[in-house]
N, C-alpha and C positions, 0 to 999 in steps of 0.2 A: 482725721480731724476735719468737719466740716470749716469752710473758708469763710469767711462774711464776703460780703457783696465789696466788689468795687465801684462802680458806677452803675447806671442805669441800664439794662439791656435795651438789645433793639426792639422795634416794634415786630408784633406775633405778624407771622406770615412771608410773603414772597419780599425782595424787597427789589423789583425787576429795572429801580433805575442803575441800578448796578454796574460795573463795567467788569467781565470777567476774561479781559483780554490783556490784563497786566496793568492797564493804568492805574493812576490813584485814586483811592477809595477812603470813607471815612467811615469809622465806628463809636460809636460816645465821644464825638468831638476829638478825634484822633486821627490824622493822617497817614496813610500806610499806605505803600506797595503790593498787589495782592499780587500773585503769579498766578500764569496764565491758565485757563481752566479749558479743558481740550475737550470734544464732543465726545472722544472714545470713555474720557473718565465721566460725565455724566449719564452716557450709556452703560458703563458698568453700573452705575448707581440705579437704574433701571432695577423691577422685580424681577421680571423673566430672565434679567443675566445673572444676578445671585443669589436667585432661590434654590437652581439646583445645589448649588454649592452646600446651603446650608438648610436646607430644608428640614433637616433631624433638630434643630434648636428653633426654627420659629411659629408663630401660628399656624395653622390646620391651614390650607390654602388650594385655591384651583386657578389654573391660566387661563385664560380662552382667548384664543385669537379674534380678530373685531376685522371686518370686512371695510371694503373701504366703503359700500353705502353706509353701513352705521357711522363711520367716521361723519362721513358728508353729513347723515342727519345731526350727527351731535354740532355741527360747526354751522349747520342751519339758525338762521334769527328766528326770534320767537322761544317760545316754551311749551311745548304740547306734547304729547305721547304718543306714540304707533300704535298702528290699530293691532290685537291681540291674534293671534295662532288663526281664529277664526273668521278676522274680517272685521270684528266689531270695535268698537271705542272701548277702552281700559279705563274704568271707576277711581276717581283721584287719586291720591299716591300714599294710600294707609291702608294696609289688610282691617277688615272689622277689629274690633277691639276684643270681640268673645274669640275668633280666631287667633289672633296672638297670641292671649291665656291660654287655649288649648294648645298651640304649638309650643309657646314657652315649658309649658307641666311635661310635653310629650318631649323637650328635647334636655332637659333639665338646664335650661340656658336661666337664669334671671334679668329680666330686663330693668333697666336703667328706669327711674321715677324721670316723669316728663317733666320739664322744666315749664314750671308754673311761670312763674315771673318773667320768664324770656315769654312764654304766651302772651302774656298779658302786657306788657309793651307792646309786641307788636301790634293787637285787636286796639291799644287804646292810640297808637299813632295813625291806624287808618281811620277809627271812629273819629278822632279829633278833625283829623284832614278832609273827614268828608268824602271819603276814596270806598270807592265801590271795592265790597270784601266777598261778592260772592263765587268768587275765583277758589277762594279757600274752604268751600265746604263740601263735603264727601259725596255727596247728590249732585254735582255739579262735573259735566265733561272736562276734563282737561285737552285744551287746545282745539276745542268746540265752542265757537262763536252761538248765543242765540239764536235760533233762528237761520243759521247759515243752510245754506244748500246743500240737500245731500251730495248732490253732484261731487264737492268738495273733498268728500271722501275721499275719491280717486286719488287724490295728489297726496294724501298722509301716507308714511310709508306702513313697510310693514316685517319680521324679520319673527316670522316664526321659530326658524331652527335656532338662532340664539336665544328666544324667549321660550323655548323648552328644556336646553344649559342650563338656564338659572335655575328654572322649577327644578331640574332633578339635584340641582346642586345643595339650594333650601333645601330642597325633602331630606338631602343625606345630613348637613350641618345644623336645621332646624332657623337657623338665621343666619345671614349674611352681612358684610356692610365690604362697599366695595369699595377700587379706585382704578385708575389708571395707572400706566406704564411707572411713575413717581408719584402723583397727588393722590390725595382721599379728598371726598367733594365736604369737605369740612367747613367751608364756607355758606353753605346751602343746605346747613342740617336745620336752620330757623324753617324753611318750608315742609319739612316733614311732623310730624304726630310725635310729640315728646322731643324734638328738637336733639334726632341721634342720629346717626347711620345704622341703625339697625333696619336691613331690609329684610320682607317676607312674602314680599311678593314682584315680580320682575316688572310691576309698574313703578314699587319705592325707588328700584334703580335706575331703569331710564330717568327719571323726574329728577335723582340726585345730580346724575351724573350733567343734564341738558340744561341743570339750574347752578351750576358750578365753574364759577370764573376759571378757579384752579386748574382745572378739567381743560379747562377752554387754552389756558397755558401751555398745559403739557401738549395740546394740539395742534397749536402753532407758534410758540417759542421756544419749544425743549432746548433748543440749541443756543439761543440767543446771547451774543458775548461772547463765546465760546472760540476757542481758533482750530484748526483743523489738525496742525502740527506744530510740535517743538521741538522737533528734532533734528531738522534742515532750516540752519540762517534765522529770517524771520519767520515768525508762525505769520500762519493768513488766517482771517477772521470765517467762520461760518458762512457761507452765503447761498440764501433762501433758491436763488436761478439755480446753483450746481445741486441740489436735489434734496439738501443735509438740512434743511429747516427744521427734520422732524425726524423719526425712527422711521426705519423701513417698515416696519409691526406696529401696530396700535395693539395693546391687550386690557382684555378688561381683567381685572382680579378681582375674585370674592372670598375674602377672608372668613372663617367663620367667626362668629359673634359672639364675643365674651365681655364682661363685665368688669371692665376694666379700672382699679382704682387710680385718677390722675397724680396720686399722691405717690404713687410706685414708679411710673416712668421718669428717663435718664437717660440723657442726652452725652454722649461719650466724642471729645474729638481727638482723632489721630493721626500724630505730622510722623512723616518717614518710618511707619512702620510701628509706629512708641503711642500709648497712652498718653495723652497730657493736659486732660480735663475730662471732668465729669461733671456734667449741671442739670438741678432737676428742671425741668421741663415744665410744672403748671409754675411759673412765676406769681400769680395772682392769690396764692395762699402760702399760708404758715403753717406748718407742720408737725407739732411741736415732737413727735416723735424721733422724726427726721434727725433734728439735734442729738436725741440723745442715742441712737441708734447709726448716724450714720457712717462711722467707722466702720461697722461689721457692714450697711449695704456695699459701702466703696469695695470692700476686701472681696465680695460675691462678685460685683464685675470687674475688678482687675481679674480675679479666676475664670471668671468668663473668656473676657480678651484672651485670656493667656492659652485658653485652653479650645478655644471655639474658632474664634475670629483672627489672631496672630497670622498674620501669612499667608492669610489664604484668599482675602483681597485681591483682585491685580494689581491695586495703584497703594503706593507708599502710604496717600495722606487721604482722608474720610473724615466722614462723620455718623457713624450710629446713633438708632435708639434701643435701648430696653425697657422689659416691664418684667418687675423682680415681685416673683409670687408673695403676698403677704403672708402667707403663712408656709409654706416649707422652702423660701427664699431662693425658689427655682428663677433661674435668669434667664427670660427668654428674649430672643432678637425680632426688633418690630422694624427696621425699616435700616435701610442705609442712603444717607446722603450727601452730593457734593461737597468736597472741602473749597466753597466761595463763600461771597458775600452772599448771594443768594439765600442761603441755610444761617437761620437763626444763632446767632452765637449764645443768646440766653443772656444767663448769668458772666458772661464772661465779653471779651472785645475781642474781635479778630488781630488786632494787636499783641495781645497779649498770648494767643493761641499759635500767632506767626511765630513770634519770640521765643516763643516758650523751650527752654535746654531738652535734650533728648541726650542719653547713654549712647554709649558704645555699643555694639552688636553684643560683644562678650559681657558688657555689663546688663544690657537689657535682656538676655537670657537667664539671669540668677535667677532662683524662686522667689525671691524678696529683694527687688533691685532697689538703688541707694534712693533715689529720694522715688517717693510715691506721686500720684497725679493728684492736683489739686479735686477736691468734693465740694463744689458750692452745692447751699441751700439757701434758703429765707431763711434768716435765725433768728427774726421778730416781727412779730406781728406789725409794726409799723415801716417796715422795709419792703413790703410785697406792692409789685407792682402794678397799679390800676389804671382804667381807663375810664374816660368818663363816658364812653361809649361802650355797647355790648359790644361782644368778640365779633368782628368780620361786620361790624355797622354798613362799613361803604357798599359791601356786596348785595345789601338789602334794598339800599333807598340812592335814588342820584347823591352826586358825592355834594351836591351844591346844599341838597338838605342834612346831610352828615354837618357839613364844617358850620351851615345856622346854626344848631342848635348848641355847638358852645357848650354842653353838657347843661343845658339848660332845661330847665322841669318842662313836662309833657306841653300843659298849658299853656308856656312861654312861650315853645318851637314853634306849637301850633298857630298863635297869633304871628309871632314873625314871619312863618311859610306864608300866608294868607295875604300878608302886608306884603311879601316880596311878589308873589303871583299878582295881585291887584296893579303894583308901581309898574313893573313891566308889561302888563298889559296897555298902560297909557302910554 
């Protein structure tokens, strides 16, 4: 039986004021205790540490180990691309649009319809602003100044052997969309062509990856909160001098690219071992299916858990996602992540996910153990949760133009911006 909504979820995304060293922590206006969250358990949550494991239930996937120049240039200011295999500057960050077609027909991938209306906010907030757009057009160098010197060349890097990785990798999967060690650059799909991670050529991904906060996180706060130990006296907190800021390994992942419907993924959280929530994941829609179906999806990932994922963790307590095939209601595993504040609780309050009762070993073992884990959904269309901003606004524009506009119509921001620029300039 799907659950109805208890309060509001948190807001989508990281939520890095966080403290994951035990203090208190608040969720929907609730105070709680969170325990402590140790760098070994957000390194297991790491790709490269559980994909061997489970590699037979999830996505189609490749590793590739990331040198430490590409680190250095991803953690570089600015936004510009390496020069390609052959020395030359890499054409903005979209394969033609006749080659897509053809590599979409050739790999039988369907690609995602570009998001019209995310377009068109953006073209009308720079038109309004008066901001120079021609950054964004496919003729135009990326991280090529006008007019600069060629001399300047010299300094862009360049990193052939992993930009022939990707090509053989596209060749074999037909599309890509990648991430790091934990993130996908999901915040910085507004700068690409249809507004996805679908990559097709190894400039979509450098561009994703060098335009993504998230990216920038996993690269210098993986750690952050974290304690080192709990198993001797007090835990000691992370600290950046003793070397642990970060993973010994950066990896790049490229998942192959499918067509994923938001209305199938599901967010599973797990205290000591036990199932004891299930929430879907696009918050922002109503489903009406959902309702009347979600009994048999829950019953597909408890058999999942039970039968895939049970035990084979290292750490007691998680949190997965899945995406459950719409039509032969295959369950597959897309990601695993820390049981903190950090990780989205959705539909649900880390309160109630702390709280939450767990069986006995012997009773969590039954085929049909006594009480089942709750299944939230949206179960009406005036309960789905909205923003008056697009998804990842702040990542786009300074945050000071975010919180003007107040969800205020294009016209209004843009007078207000103008008026604020003019007052501070006297």
């Amino acid at each position: 039986m799907a659950v109805p909504l208890s309060g509001p979820a948190p807001p989508e995304g990281r939520s890095n004021d966080s403290d994951m060293s035990g203090a208190t922590s608040s969720t929907a206006g609730e105070s709680f205790n969170f325990p402590p969250v140790t760098v070994q358990h957000v390194q297991n949550c790491s790709f490269s540490a559980w994909h061997p494991t489970f590699r037979s239930c999830t996505l189609k996937s490749v590793v590739i180990p990331l040198s430490e120049d590409f680190v250095t240039y991803l953690n570089a200011d600015g936004v510009f691309l390496p020069l390609d295999g052959n020395g030359r500057h890499q054409y903005g960050w979209s394969s033609d649009e006749d080659e897509d077609e053809a590599q979409a027909g050739k790999s039988g991938i369907t690609e995602l319809p570009a998001d019209t209306a995310e377009d068109t906010w953006k073209q009308d907030i720079l038109s309004k602003l008066r901001l120079d757009d021609a950054a964004l057009t496919d003729d135009t160098y990326v991280g090529e100044e006008k007019g600069a010197d060629e001399d300047e060349d010299d300094d862009l890097p360049s990193f052939p052997e992993l930009q022939q990785r990707i090509e053989d990798v596209i060749a074999e999967f037909g599309a890509v969309f990648p991430k790091l060690n934990w993130s996908s650059p999901k915040d910085a799909c507004w700068v690409a062509t249809g507004s996805t991670l679908k990559c097709t050529s190894p400039a979509d991904v450098f561009l994703l990856l060098k335009s993504s906060d998230f990216v920038a996180h996993d690269l210098g706060h993986a750690f952050e909160g974290c304690v080192t130990d709990t198993t001797a006296g007090q835990p000691e907190e992370a600290d950046d001098e003793a070397g642990i800021a970060g993973p010994e390994q950066f990896d790049l992942i490229l998942r192959k690219w499918y067509e994923l419907l938001p209305s199938m993924e599901f967010r599973c959280f797990v205290k000591d071992d036990q199932l004891v929530g299930i929430s879907q994941r696009d918050t922002a829609n109503y489903y009406k299916f959902l309702v009347d179906e979600g009994e048999e999806l829950a019953g597909s990932i408890r058999t999942f858990f039970r039968d895939k994922i049970r035990g084979r963790f290292p750490d007691p307590s998680y949190v997965f996602d899945v995406y459950i095939n719409q039509h032969n209601r295959k369950v597959w595993l897309l990601d695993f992540n820390p049981f903190s504040p950090t990780t989205d609780s959705l539909l649900f309050s880390w309160p109630e996910i702390l709280n939450a009762p767990t069986q006995s070993t012997s009773d969590a073992d039954l085929p049909s153990p006594p009480t089942s884990p709750p299944f939230r959904i949206i179960p009406s269309p005036s309960l789905t949760i909205q923003s008056a901003h697009p998804a990842y606004s702040m990542n786009r524009l300074p945050r000071d133009a975010v919180d003007l506009s107040n969800g205020a119509s294009i016209d209004q921001f843009a007078d207000d911006w103008r008026r604020m620029v003019r007052d501070a300039a006297l």
